[in-house]
C-alpha positions as CSV (number, residue, x, y, z in Angstrom):
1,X,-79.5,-48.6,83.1
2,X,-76.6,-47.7,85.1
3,X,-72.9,-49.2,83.6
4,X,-72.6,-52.0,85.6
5,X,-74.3,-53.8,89.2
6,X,-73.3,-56.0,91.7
7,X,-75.6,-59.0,92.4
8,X,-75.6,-60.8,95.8
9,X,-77.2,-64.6,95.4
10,X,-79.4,-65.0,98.8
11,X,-78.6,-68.7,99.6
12,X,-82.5,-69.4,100.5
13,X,-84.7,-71.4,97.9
14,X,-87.8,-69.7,97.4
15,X,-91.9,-70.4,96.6
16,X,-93.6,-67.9,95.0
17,X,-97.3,-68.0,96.1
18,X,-100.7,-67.3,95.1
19,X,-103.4,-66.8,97.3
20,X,-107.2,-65.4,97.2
21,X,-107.3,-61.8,97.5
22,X,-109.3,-62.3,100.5
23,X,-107.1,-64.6,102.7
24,X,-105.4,-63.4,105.6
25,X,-101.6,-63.6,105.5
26,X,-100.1,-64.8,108.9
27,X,-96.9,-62.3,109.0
28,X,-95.8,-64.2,112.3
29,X,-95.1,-67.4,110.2
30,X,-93.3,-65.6,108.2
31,X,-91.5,-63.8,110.2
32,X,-88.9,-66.2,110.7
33,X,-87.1,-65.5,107.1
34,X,-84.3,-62.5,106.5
35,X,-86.3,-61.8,103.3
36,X,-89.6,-62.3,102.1
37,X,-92.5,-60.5,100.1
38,X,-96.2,-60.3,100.1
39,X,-98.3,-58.1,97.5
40,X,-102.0,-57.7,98.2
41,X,-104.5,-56.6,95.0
42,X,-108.0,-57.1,94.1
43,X,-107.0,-60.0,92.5
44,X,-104.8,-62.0,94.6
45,X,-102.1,-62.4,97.0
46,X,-98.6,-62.5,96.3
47,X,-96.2,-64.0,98.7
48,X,-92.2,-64.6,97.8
49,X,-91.1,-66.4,101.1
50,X,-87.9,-69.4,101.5
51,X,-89.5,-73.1,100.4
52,X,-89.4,-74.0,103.7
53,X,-92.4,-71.6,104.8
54,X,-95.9,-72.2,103.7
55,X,-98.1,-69.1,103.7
56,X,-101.3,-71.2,103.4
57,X,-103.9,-72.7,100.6
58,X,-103.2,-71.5,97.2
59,X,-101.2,-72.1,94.0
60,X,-97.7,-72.5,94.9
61,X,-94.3,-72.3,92.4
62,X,-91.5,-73.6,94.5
63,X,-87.6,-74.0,93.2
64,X,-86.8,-70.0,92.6
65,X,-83.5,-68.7,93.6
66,X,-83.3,-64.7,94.3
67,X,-80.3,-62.5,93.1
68,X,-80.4,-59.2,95.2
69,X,-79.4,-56.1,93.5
70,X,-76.4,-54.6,95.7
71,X,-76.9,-51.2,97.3
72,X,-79.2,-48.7,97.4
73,X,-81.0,-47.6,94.0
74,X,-81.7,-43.7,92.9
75,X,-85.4,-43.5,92.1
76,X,-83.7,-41.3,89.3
77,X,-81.9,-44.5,87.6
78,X,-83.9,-45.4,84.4
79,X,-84.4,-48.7,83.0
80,X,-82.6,-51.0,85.7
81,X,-85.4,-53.7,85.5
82,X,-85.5,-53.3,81.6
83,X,-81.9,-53.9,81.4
84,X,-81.6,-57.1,83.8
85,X,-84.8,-58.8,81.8
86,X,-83.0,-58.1,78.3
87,X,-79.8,-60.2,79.5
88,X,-81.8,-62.4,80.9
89,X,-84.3,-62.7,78.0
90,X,-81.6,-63.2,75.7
91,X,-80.1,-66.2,77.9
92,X,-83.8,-67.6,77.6
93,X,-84.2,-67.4,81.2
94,X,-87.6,-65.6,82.8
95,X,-87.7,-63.8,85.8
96,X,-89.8,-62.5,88.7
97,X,-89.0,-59.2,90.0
98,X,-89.9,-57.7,93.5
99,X,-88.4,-53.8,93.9
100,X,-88.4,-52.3,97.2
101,X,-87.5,-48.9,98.2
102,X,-84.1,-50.2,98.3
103,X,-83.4,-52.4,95.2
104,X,-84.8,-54.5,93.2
105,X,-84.2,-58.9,93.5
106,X,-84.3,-60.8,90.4
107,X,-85.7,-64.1,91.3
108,X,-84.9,-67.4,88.6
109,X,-85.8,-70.9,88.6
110,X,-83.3,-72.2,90.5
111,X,-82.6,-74.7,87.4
112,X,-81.6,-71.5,85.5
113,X,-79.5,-69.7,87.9
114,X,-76.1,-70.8,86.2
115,X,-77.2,-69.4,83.2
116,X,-78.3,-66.0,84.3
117,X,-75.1,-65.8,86.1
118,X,-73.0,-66.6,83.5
119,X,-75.4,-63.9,81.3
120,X,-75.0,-61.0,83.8
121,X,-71.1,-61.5,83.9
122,X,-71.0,-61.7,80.6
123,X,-73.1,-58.3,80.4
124,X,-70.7,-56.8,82.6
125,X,-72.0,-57.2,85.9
126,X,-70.8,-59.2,89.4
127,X,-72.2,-61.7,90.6
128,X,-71.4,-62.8,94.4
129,X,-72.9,-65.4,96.6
């Protein structure tokens, strides 16, 4: 993993959603968040969007707060997602990754986000909100 990253908190609460793999995903409603995520597979759909939007029926997971990876990552750079889940795993706190071309956001249960701050700094990282 490279030596250290900087972590930007997004300030938005977040659901994590599941939906049948057949369901239609209204992008218009949410188009009104900066950030959001939907996954389709033969299985399901995945939506990451702010609490505040509902993407439709399904299982929902509310209370997750995201921590964006700063910058732009080389497709080159091995083990980034390894290396953020092992500080995190050792602070007892799980995760839910989304990577984008970009970067990758760590999203926590909100009710652990103090604590996988306080891990990543301690791991030698920045954290900024």
């Amino acid at each position: 993993m490279a030596s250290a990253l900087r972590f930007i908190v997004r300030p938005e609460s977040f659901g994590i959603h599941r939906l049948p793999p057949d369901r239609p995903v209204d992008l218009a409603r949410l188009s009104t968040a900066f950030w959001y995520s939907v996954t389709r597979t033969s299985d399901e759909v995945s939506v990451v969007a702010p609490d505040s939007i509902d993407p439709g029926p399904g299982d929902r997971e509310p209370g997750w707060s995201c921590l964006q990876v700063a910058g732009i990552l080389d497709f080159s750079m091995v083990g980034v997602i390894a290396g953020i889940s092992g500080v995190l795993a050792a602070a007892n706190v799980s995760l839910f990754a989304v990577s984008t071309y970009n970067t990758d956001y760590i999203l926590v249960k909100t009710s652990d986000l103090d604590a996988a701050i306080r891990a990543l700094i301690a791991a030698g990282h920045t954290v900024v909100s």
